[in-house]
N, C-alpha and C positions, 0 to 999 in steps of 0.2 A: 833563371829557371825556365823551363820550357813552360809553353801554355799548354801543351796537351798531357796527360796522363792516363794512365790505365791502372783501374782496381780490381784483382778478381774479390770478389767477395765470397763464394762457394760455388765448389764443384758437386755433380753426381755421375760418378765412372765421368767419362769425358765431356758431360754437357758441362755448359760454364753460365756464371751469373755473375758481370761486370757491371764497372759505372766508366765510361771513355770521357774524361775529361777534354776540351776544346776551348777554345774562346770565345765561341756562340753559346756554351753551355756544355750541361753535365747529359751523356747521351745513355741513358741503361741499357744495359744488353742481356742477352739476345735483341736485337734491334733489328725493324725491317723500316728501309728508309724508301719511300713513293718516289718515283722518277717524275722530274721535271725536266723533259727533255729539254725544250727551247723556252728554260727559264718560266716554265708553267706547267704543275702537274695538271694534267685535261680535265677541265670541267670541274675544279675545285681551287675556294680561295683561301689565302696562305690562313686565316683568321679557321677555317672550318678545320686545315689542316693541325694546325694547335690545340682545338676543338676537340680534335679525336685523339689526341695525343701523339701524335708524330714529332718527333726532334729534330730530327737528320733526314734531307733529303738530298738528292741525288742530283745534277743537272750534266747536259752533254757539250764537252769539247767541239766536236764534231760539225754538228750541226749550229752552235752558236758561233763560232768563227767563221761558217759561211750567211748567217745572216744574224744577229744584223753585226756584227763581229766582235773582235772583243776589245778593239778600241773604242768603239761607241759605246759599249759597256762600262769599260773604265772610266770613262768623261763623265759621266752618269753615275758613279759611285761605286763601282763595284754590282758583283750581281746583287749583295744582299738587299740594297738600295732600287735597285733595277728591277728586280720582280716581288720587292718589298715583303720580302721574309727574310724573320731575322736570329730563326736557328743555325746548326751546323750547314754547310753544304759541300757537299763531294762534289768533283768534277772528275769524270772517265778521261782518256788518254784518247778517245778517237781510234785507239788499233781495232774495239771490236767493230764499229762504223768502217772501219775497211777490210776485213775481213768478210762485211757481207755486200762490199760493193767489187764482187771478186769479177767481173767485167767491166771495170770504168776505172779499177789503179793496178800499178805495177809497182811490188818491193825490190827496193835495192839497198846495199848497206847502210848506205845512207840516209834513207828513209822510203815513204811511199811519191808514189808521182799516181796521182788520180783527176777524173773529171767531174768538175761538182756535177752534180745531180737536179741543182737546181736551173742550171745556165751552160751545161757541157767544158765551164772556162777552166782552162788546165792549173794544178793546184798542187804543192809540196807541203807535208810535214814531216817532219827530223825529229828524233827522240828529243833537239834544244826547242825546236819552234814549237812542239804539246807543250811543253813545261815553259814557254814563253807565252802563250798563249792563256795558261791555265792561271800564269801569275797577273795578268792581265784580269780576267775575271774576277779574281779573290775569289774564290773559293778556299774555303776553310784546309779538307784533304785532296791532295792532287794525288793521279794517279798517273804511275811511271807510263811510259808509252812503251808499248806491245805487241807482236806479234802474235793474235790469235790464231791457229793451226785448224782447220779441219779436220772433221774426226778421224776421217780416214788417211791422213798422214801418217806416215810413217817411214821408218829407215833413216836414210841418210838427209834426207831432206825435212823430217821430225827432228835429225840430231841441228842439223843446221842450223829451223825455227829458233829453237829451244834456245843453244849457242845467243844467236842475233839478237834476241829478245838480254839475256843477258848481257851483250856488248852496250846494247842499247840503255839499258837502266846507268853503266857508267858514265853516257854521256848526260842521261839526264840530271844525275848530281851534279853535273857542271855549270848549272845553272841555277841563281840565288833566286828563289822563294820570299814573299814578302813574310814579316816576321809571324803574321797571322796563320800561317799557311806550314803545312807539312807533308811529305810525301809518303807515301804507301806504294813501295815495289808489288812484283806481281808473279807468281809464280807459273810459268808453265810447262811443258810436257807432253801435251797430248793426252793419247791413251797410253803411253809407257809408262809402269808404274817406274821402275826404274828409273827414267827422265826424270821424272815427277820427282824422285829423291835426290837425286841431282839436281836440279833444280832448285829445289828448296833451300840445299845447302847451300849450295853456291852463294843465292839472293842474298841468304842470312851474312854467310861471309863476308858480302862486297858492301851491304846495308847493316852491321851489327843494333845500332844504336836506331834501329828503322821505327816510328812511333808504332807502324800497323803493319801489319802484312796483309794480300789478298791474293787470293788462289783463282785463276783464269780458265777460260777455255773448256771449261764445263759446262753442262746442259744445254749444248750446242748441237744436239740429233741425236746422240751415243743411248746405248739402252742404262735405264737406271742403275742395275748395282756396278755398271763401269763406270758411271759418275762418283759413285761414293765411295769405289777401290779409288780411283783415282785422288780422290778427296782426302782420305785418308793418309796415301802417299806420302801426300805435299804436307797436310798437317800435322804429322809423325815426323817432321823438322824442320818445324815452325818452332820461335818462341812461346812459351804458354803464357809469357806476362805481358802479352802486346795485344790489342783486339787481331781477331782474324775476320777476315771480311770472302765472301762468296759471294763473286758478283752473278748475278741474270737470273737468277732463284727464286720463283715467289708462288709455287702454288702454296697450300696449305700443307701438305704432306711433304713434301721439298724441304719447307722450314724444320720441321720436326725431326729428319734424319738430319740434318746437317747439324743442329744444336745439339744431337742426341753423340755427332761426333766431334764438336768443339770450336763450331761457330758461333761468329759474334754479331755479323753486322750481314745483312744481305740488301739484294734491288732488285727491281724485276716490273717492266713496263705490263706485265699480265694482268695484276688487278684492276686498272682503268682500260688496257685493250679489252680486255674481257667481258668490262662492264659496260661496253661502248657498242659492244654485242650482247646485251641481254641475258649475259653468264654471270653468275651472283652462288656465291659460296653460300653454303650451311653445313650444318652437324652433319649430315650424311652426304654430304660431297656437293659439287657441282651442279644445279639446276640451269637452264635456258629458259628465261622467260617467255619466249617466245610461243612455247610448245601451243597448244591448244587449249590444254586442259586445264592452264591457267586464266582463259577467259572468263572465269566466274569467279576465280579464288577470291577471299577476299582476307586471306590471313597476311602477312606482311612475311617479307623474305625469309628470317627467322625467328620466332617468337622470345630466343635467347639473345637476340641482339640488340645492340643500343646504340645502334648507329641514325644518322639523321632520318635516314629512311624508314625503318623498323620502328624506332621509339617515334617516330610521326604520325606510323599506323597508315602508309603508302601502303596500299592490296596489290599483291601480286598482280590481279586482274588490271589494276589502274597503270601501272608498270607495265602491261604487254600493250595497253590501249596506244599510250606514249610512245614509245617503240615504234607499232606499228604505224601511227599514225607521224612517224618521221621529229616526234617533238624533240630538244635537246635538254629538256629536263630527266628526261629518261637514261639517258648516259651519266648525268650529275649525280643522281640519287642511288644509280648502283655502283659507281664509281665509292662516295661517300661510305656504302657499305661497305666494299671489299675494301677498301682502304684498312677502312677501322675493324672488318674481321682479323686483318693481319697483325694488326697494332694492337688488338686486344686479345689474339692467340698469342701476342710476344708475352703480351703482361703475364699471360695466365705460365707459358714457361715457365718464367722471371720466377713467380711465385711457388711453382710447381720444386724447381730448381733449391729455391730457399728454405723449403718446408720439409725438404727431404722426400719429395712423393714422385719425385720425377718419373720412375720407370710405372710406376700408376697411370699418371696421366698422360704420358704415351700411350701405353696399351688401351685405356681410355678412350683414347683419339682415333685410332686406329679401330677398334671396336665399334666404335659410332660411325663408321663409314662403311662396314662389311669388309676392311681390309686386313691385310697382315701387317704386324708392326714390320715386321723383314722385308727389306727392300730388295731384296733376292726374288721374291713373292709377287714385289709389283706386275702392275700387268703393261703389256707392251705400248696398247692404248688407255686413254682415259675411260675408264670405269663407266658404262651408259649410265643416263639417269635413271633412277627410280621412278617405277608407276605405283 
């Protein structure tokens, strides 16, 4: 029998309430998993990360086979041993780390040919060497290697991506997975919805028995509701009995249309870059510590939250002092928050989803921030803060 599984347990219209079975554990969904890029989410330790209830987290191909690689990794146990956490963990394929090093690699059928970034030394990966790589780390889900597109691709050279990325997922089944370990294809297309159905089929076709599927190449610059036409696409043929996974997605409103269209599992490096800048989530949106006006505050980021920070009763004002005054406990403690805002807006979905109230607490959520639940609505930039 396989180690992984998937349960839905209830739907509303197309949000979903899963449990993704693994051999690090049982992962509930809607899930938002913290990026560990190089085998360390920033400024928080694996113990805090369990703390706030995080299961599944995220780490990079990319950037861990340039240092310190992933044979030192495996001599060393594997990553869970390595960065000594011992839930799920995803490993990315490295295609979107090249797609935003689009002056230092060149794609060829074969793979990419790029220059690390840390030392200029000239460098190859092949859809075999990600998934050699990736077995090399253990990592729990591996993910197919990719061809991420720019948004503004298009035509013949959109059809081509799309194609390549498909050729590409055949050679990665060519290579055995340690038993622990299972792979998650990737769907892309671009902005064509079209591709994007294309696409999906195909995946399904060449992967039938695939444990996960994940949809690519979004929230990449594109304006909001072509993210979620596009999203759509792809998950209008998808399995509905497999988790589906949207990878680079983390603001607070992100999560909410995507569950609200039949995601399961998302990532997104935003809540710790964010926090690493003084941006800290609450019920009405986005605040910057930074501002001024929080030189005096002495309320804590938000009075609904129970994250280390908030349930500590850290003041706003003690948070802008830290900041400015360059300390790196100020990164830690907003990080801590935005973390577990995400992780404890997953639960309240979860619950929302189970109880039958879901389209409530959307409109809910949306209402508490001055916005529209319609992502048509969105606005082009982030919403300014509140005075």
């Amino acid at each position: 029998m396989s180690a992984f599984s998937f349960q839905l347990h209830k739907t509303a219209g197309t949000a979903r309430r899963g449990s993704f079975t693994t051999p690090r554990g049982v992962v509930e969904t809607p899930c938002f998993m913290p990026v560990g890029t190089k085998a360390t989410v920033k400024g928080v330790l694996p113990r805090d990360l369990r703390g706030m209830g995080a299961t599944m987290i995220l780490a990079n191909t990319f950037h861990l086979h340039l240092r310190p690689g992933e044979g030192t990794i495996e001599r060393l146990g594997g990553l869970h041993d390595f960065m000594r956490y011992d839930g799920p963990i995803l490993t990315d394929s490295g295609g979107f780390q090249v797609f935003s090093l689009t002056k230092l690699r060149k794609i060829t059928e074969q793979g990419v040919h790029f220059a690390s970034p840390l030392d200029g030394a000239k460098l190859f990966i092949s859809p075999e060497r990600s998934m050699e790589i990736q077995r090399a780390l253990g990592s729990n889900v591996v993910m197919a290697f990719d061809e991420c597109p720019p948004p503004d691709m298009t035509g013949k050279a959109l059809r081509d991506s799309t194609d390549m990325t498909l050729r590409w997922l055949e050679r990665c089944l060519t290579v055995e997975l340690k038993p622990h370990q299972t792979l998650f294809p990737i769907v892309q297309g671009g902005m064509d919805a079209d591709l994007r159905v294309e696409s999906a089929r195909r995946t399904v076709a060449l992967v039938p028995q695939a444990t996960g599927f994940a949809v690519g190449g979004l929230a990449v610059g594109e304006p909001k509701p072509v993210t979620y036409r596009m999203l759509e696409a792809s998950l209008g043929n998808m399995p509905t009995d497999r988790p589906r996974y949207m990878m680079g997605v983390g603001t607070p409103e992100d999560l909410v249309w995507s569950v609200d269209r039949g995601v399961d599992l998302f990532d997104c490096v935003l809540p710790t870059r964010n926090a690493r800048n003084a941006r800290v989530f609450t019920r009405e949106g986005s605040i910057n510590i930074r501002n001024a006006k929080y030189a005096e505050d002495s309320s804590v980021i938000d009075p609904s939250c129970d994250c280390q920070a908030c349930a500590g009763g850290f003041s706003r004002a003690y948070l802008r002092h830290l900041d400015a005054s360059e300390e790196m406990l100020s990164g830690i403690l907003c990080s801590l928050h935005n973390l577990r805002w995400l992780v404890r807006q997953c639960e309240e979905m979860r619950a929302a989803i189970e109880q039958g109230t879901w389209a409530d607490w959307r409109d809910a959520f949306f209402a508490a921030r001055g916005m529209s639940p319609r992502v048509e609505d969105a606005p082009t930039k982030e919403k300014p803060e509140a005075t």
